[in-house]
N, C-alpha and C positions, 0 to 999 in steps of 0.2 A: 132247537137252536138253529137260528139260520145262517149258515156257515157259506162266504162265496174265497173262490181262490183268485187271486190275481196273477198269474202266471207271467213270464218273460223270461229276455236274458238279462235287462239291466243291465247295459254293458255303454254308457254306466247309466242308473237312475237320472230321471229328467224332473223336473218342476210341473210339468204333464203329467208324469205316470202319478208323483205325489198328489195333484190334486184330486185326480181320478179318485185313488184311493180316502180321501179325506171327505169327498164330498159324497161318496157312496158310506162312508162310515151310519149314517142313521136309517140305513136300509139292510143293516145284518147285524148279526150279534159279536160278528167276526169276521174280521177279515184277513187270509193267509197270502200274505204277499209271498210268492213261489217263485224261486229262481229256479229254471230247467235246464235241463241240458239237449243244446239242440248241434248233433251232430254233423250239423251240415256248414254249421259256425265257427269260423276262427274267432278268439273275445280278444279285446286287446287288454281287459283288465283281469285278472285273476278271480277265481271264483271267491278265493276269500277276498279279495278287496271288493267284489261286487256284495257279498253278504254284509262288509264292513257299512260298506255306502248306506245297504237298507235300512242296519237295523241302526243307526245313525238319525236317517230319514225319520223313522217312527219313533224312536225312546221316547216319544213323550205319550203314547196311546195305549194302554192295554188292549185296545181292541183288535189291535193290528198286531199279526205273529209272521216271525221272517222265517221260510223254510226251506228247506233245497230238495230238489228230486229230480230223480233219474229217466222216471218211466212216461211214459204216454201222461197227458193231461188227465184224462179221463178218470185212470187210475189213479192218480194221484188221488183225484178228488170224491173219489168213492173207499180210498183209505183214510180221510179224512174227515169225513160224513159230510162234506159239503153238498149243496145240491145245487149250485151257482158257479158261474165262471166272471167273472168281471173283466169287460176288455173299454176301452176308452179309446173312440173315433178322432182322427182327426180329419178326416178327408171322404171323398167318394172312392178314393184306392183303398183306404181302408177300410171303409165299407166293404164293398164287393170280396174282399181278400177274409175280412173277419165273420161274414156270412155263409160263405161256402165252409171255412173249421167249423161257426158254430152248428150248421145244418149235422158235419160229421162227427160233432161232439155229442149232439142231443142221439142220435141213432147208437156210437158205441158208447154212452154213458146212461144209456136206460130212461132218457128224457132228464136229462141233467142240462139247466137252461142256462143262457148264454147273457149278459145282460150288460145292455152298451150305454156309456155316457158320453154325449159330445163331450169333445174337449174344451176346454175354456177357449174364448177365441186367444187371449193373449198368450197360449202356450199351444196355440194350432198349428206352429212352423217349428216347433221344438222334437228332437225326434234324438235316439240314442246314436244312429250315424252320422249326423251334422254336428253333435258333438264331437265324438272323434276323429272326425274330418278338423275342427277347430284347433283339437288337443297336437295332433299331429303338425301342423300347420305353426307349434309352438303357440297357439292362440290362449286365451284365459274361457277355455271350455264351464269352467266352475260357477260361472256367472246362470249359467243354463241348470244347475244341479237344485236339490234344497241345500235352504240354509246351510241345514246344520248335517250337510256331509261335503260340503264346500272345501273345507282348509284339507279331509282326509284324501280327496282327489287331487289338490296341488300338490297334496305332501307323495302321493301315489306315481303322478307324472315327474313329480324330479325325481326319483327312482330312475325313470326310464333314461 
């Protein structure tokens, strides 16, 4: 089974990250969108409202599984018998930035490989901080979201 992980903090999910994941769907048999925890991050949305947003995002896919974890990527994804990591470029910054992890993902994960999709051009300036740069600014951030986690991030910011 060819198992890749899609890792982040989705903080919050973009219309980018989903298409990543949707247009990689007929290159694995699965695919485990991974929210991690990266402690160098303050989030502005709560880890369950970010779990909220995903599995929102996907309900309509079996193929797609929403997950959380704590530890290194690596590990994640050799607890999970993946042998792929899915990251989605938008830039030549994220180039250089997602080549140097994935050089040090294939060395601590055993030759576990890294596999990049440009991004659509129409969601190449869409990024999880421009969001909450929006949200913050009292802006309608949701317009940037999928669909169908749209109304649960309005409903998340009048919270705030």
């Amino acid at each position: 089974m060819k198992i890749a992980v899609f890792p982040g903090s989705f903080d919050p999910i973009t219309k980018g990250h989903e298409d990543i994941v949707r247009r990689a769907l007929p290159l694995f048999d699965k695919i485990i969108v991974a929210l991690g925890t990266n402690s160098t991050k303050s989030y502005y949305f709560s880890e369950e409202e970010r779990l909220s947003f995903l599995k929102a995002s996907f309900v309509d896919d079996p193929k797609v599984e929403i997950d959380r974890f704590p530890q290194l990527t690596v590990d994640y994804c050799k607890e999970k018998g993946a042998d792929f990591i899915l990251r989605g470029l938008r830039n030549s910054n994220d180039f250089n930035y997602e080549v140097s992890i994935a050089m040090l993902n294939r060395d601590l994960g055993d030759g576990l490989e890294t596999i990049f999709l440009l991004t659509a051009p129409e969601y190449s300036y869409y990024s999880s901080t421009v969001v909450r740069e929006i949200l913050k600014g009292n802006g309608d951030g949701a317009l940037f979201v999928p669909d169908n986690c749209q109304q649960l991030l309005r409903d998340a910011q009048d919270k705030r």
